[in-house]
N, C-alpha and C positions, 0 to 999 in steps of 0.2 A: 379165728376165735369163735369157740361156739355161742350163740344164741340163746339167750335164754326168756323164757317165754314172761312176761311180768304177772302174772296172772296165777303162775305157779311158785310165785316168792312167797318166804313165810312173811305169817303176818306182820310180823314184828317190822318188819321194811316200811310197811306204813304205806300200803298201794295205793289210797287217797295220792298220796304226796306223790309218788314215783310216777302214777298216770297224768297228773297235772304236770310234774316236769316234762313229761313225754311230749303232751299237748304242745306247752313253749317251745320244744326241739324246733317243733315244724311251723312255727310262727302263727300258729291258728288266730284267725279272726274272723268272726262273723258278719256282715251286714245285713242294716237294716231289711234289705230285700231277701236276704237269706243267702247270698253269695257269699261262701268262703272263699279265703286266701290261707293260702300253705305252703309250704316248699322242704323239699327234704334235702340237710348240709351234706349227709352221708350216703345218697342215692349216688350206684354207679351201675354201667351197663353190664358189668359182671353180675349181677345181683336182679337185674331187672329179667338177663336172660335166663339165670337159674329158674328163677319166680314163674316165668312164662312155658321154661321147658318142665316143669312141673306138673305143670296145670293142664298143657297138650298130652300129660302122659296120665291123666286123670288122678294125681297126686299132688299134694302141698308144701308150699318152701315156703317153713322159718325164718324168715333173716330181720335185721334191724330194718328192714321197713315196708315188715308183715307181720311182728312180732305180735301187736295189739288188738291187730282183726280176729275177732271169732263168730261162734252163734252158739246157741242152744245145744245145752249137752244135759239135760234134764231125762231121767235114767227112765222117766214113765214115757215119754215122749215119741210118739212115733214118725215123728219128722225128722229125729236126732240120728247121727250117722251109728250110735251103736246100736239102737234097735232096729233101724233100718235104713242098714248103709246104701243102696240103690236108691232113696229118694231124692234127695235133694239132685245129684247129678242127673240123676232120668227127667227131673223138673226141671232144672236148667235149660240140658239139650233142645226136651221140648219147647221153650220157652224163646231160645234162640232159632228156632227156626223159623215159629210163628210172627215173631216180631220181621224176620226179616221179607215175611211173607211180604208183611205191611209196608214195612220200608221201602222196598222196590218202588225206585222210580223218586225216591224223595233227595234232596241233596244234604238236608237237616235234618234228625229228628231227637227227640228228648221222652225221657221216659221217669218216670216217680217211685220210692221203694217207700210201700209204708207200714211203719212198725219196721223198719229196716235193724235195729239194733247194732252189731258190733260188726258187721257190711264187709263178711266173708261170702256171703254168698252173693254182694252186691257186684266184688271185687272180679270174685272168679266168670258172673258173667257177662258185667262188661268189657273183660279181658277177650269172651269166645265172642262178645257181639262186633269188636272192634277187628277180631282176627276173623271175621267172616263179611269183614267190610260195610258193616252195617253203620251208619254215616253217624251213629249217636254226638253230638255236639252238647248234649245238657243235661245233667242228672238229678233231679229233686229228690232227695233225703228227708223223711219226714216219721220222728220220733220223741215224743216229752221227753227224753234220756236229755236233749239238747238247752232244755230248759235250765238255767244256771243251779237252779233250785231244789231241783231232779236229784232226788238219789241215787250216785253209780253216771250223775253229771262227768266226774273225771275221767274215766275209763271210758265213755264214748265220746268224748273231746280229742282224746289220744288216737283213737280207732278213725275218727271222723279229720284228725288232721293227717295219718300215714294214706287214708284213702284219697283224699284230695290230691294231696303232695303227688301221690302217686302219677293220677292221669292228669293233674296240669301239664305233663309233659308230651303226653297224648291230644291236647287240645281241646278236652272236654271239660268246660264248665261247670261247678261242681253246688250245689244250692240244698242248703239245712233248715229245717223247718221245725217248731217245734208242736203242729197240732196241724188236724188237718184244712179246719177253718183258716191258718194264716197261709197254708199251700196254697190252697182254690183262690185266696185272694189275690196273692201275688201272680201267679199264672194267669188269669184272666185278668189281670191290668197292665203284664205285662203281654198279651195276647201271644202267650208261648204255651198251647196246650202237650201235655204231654200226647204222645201216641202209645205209648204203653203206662200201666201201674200194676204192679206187683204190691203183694202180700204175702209175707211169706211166714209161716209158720207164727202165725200172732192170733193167738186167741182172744184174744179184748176184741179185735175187732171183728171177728165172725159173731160174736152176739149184739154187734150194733149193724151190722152188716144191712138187714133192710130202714132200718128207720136213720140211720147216716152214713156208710160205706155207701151203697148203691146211689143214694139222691146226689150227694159232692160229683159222684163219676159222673154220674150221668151230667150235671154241668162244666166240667171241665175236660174230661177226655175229647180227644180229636174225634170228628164222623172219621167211623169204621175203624176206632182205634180199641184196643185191649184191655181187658185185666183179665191177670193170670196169679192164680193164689194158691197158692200149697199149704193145709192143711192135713192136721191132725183126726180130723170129722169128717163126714161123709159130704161136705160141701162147704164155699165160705156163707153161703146164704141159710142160716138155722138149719146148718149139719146137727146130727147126732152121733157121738161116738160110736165105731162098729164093737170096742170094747177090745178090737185085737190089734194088732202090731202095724195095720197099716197105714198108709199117709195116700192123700186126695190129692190131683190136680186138678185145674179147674179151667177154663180157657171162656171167658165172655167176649162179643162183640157189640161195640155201639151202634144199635142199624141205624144209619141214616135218615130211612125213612120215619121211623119213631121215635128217636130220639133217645131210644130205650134198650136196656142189654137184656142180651141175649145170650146161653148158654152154646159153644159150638163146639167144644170138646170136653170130657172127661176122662181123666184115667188113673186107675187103682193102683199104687207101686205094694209091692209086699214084696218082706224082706227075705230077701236071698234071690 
C-alpha cells in the first residue's frame, strides 16, 4: 500500500487533527525532564531495512514511519535541497566524521539539535553516526515547536514521536526541550553534557548567536566538544548573506584551556 505523505493532504483533512492522531499512534509523552516515551505498533524490519538501504545509497524512504519527518523547503533558501541539493548531505558527512573524531575512545556520548524542527536531517544522521559505530546513547531535541502552545505544535509532536519510536529500538535515549534555557538546565543537573550541538539551518538563532547561542555552549558543551551549524549566511556568528545560492558550514571547538570556542573548520557548499 503506497504511502502517503500527511503533509501533502488537502486542506479540508484537517492536518491539525490528522498530526495530533499521528502523535497518539506512537503513544508520545513528554517528561518533566524532557525524556520522551514512543513506540511504533506498525514498525517492522522490512521497513526499518528499506529506510536504512536508502539512506546508504544517499536517497529517502517514505513509509509509515518516516512519513512525518521533513525540513525546510523554503524556495529562497539556500540550505534547501532544491537550491542546493549538495548541502545538507556534504554537512552531514562532515559532521559525522568530526564527531567521531571526538568520540574515539568514549563508551557514551550524547549530542543536542537545536532549532531541530521536523528531525529529517536529525534522523538521517544519527542513522550514519550509529552505522559508523559512533556509541551515541542520548539525543537532546530542542525547539519552541515542542511548546503545547506552539503553532504547527501538532505536526512536530508527530515527527517528534516517529523519531523517538524509531531509535528506542537502537537504544538511544531520546530528550525534547522546548527552549534552550530548559536544555542547559536539565543537562547540567543532570551532569550529562552533550559532546556535540548542531544547528542546522535556523536563522533565529544566528542573530542571537553571540549574546545567547555562544554563552549557553560555552557552559554546557563537554571540554573539547563541538558545534557544527549549517547555515544560510556566511557564518553562524553575525554572518551576512553572500546574496547567492550558497550554504556555510561551520565547525567550533571548546578549547579546554579557555573555556572558549573556537572556529577549526569552514566550508562553502555551492550548488551543483
Amino acid at each position: 500500500m503506497a504511502v502517503q505523505d500527511p503533509r501533502k493532504l488537502p486542506g479540508s483533512m484537517g492536518l491539525e487533527s490528522l498530526f495530533r492522531g499521528r502523535a497518539k499512534e506512537y503513544s508520545l509523552d513528554i517528561a518533566g525532564d524532557g525524556y520522551v516515551i514512543a513506540c511504533d505498533p506498525d514498525a517492522s524490519e522490512e521497513h526499518r531495512a528499506k529506510v536504512r538501504q536508502a539512506l546508504s545509497a544517499g536517497s529517502w524512504h517514505a513509509c509509515r514511519s518516516t512519513d512525518c519527518l521533513g525540513e525546510c523547503t523554503a524556495s529562497g533558501c539556500s540550505c534547501s535541497r532544491s537550491i542546493n541539493p549538495t548541502a545538507r548531505d556534504g554537512f552531514r558527512r562532515h559532521v559525522v566524521q568530526r564527531f567521531a573524531e571526538v568520540a574515539a575512545g568514549k563508551d557514551e556520548v550524547s549530542y543536542a539539535s537545536l532549532g531541530c524542527g521536523l528531525l529529517r536531517f536529525d534522523f538521517e544522521l544519527l542513522e550514519a553516526l550509529l552505522a559508523a559505530q559512533v556509541p551515541v546513547t542520548a539525543v537532546h531535541l530542542v525547539d519552541p515547536q515542542y511548546d503545547g502552545d506552539a503553532k504547527g505544535n501538532d505536526q512536530h509532536r508527530a515527527a517528534l514521536g516517529q523519531f523517538a519510536a524509531w531509535f528506542v529500538e537502537r537504544n538511544v535515549d531520546i530528550y525534547a526541550h522546548i527552549s534552550m534555557e530548559k536544555f542547559a538546565f536539565h543537562v547540567r543537573q543532570a551532569q550529562a553534557l552533550p559532546l556535540v550541538v548542531l544547528q542546522v539551518d535556523c536563522s533565529e538563532l544566528t542573530w542571537i548567536f553571540d549574546s545567547q547561542v555562544q554563552p549557553m555552549l560555552e557552559e554546557v558543551l563537554f571540554y573539547g566538544g563541538l558545534f557544527c551549524a549549517l547555515t544560510a549566511r556566511e557564518g553562524a556568528a553575525q554572518g551576512t548573506s553572500s546574496g547567492a545560492t550558497d550554504a556555510w558550514g561551520e565547525v567550533w571547538r571548546l578549547v579546554p584551556e579557555s573555556g572558549r570556542l573556537r572556529t577549526v573548520s569552514r566550508l562553502r557548499f555551492r550548488p551543483g
